[in-house]
C-alpha positions, 0 to 999 in steps of 0.5 A, spaced: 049 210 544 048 218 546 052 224 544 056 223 551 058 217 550 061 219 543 064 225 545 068 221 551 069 215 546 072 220 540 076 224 546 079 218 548 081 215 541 084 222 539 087 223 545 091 216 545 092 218 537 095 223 539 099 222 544 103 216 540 104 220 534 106 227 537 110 223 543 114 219 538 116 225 534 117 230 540 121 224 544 126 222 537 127 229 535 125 233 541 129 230 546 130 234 553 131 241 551 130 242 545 123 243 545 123 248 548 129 252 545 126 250 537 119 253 540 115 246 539 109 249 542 106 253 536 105 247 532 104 242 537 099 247 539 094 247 534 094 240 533 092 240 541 086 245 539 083 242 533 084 234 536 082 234 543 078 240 543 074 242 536 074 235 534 070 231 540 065 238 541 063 238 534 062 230 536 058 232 542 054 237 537 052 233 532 052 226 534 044 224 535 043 216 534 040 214 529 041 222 525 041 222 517 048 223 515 050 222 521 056 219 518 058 224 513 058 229 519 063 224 523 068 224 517 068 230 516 070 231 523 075 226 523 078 229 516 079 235 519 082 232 525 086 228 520 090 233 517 091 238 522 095 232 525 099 232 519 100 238 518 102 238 526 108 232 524 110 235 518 112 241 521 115 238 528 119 233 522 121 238 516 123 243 522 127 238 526 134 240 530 139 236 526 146 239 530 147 242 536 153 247 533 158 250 538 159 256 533 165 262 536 162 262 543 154 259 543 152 254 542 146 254 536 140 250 533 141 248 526 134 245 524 135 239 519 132 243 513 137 249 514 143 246 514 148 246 507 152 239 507 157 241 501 163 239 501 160 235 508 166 230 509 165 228 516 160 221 514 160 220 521 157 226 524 152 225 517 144 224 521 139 221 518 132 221 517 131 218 523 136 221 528 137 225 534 141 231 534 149 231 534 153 235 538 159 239 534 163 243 533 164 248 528 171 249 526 172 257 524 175 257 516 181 262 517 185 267 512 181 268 505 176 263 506 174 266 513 174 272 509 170 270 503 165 267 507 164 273 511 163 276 504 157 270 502 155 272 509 153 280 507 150 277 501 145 273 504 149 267 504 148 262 511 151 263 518 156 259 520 153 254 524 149 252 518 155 249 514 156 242 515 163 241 512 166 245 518 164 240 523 168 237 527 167 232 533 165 236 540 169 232 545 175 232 541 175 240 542 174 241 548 180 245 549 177 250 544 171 251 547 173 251 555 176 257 554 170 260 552 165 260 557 160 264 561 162 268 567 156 265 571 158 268 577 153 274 575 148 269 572 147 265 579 146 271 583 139 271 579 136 268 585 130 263 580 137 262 576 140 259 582 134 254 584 135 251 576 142 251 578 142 247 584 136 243 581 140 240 575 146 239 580 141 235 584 139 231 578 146 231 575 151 230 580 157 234 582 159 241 583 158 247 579 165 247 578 165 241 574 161 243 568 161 250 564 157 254 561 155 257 555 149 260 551 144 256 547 140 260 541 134 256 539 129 258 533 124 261 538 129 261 546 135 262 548 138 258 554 143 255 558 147 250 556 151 246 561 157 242 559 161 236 564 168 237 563 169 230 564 167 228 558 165 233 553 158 232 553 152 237 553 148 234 559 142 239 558 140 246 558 136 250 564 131 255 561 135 260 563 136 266 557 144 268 559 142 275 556 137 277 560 139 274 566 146 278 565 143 285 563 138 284 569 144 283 574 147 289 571 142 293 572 141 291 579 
């Protein structure tokens, strides 16, 4: 076997590696718009760089049939590759989107590290080790609670979306949210807007009409969430930020 051979072999192995443990993790957690909304790229990133690039070079570089610690050389690549796949997964895990929250008028991000679950008596929105995340909606605390929390909120203390014992079922609050929807007649002016619009539409069926709209806050982008009236349920998000989109179309 030559250098080359073993370069494509390495490549080969680290790739299918790769792509089987990086895809089962993006899939189950990182289903359709979260991803982009959490930022996954920075870390899956890295992994990519040290797996499918730096590891099967280094290969091409000391891979000589034959060599004198030939085999030392190659664990320590594999070692390296190893741990920056750890590294990788863990982040993408520890950092997992549990809860899709509609909090006030947006919707919110809530990774699984985050999330206070004091006092969480809803044991059927509790997510598991190895579950997607949930759609809720955050029941806003009234009269001294209200201000008690916001008094912990100036303190320090997490925002609203992240605690669990306000959580309700979405669907079963659909009236409460409606109302708060994006006025997208602006938004949809935005011509690249209006191409995500109609492509979804496409994909999804139906009318504009028939869904509603709301902003999405991820840890790294904002985007568009879109939510069929009919049942109540997030279908997707379109990479749209709301807030750019507006200021643009203002401007204009």
């Amino acid at each position: 076997m030559n250098r080359y051979q073993a370069f494509l072999i390495h490549l080969s192995l680290a790739s299918l590696i790769l792509a089987t443990v990086l895809g089962s993790i993006i899939l189950r957690f990182y289903p359709d718009f979260y991803f982009h909304a959490e930022g996954g790229w920075a870390a899956t990133k890295i992994v990519i760089l040290v797996d499918l690039v730096l590891g099967p070079l280094l290969t091409l570089v000391v891979f000589k049939a034959g060599k004198k610690g030939l085999k030392f050389d190659l664990a320590v690549i594999a070692l390296i590759q190893v741990t920056a796949l750890v590294y990788g997964s863990h982040i993408l895990y520890s950092e997992r989107p549990a809860y899709l929250a509609f909090a006030i008028d947006r919707f919110e991000v809530a990774s699984a590290v985050d999330v206070d679950y004091s006092e969480f008596k809803h044991t059927v929105l509790a997510v598991g080790p190895l579950s997607a995340p949930k759609t809720v909606y955050v029941k806003p605390p009234q009269g001294a609670e209200r201000q008690q929390l916001f008094q912990q909120l100036l303190a320090g203390g997490k925002d609203l979306y992240l605690l669990a014992r306000y959580y309700r079922t979405f669907p079963d609050h659909i009236a409460m949210v409606t109302p708060r929807q994006l006025d997208t007649t602006q938004l949809f002016q935005v011509p690249g807007n209006r191409l995500k619009l109609f492509a979804m539409l496409k994909k999804y069926g139906g009318t504009k009409s028939d869904y509603i709209y709301f902003p999405l806050e991820g840890n790294s982008n904002s985007m568009l969430a879109v939510v069929a009236l009919e049942t109540g349920i997030v279908i997707t998000a379109l990479k749209i930020d709301p807030w750019q989109s507006l200021a643009r179309s203002v401007d204009q």
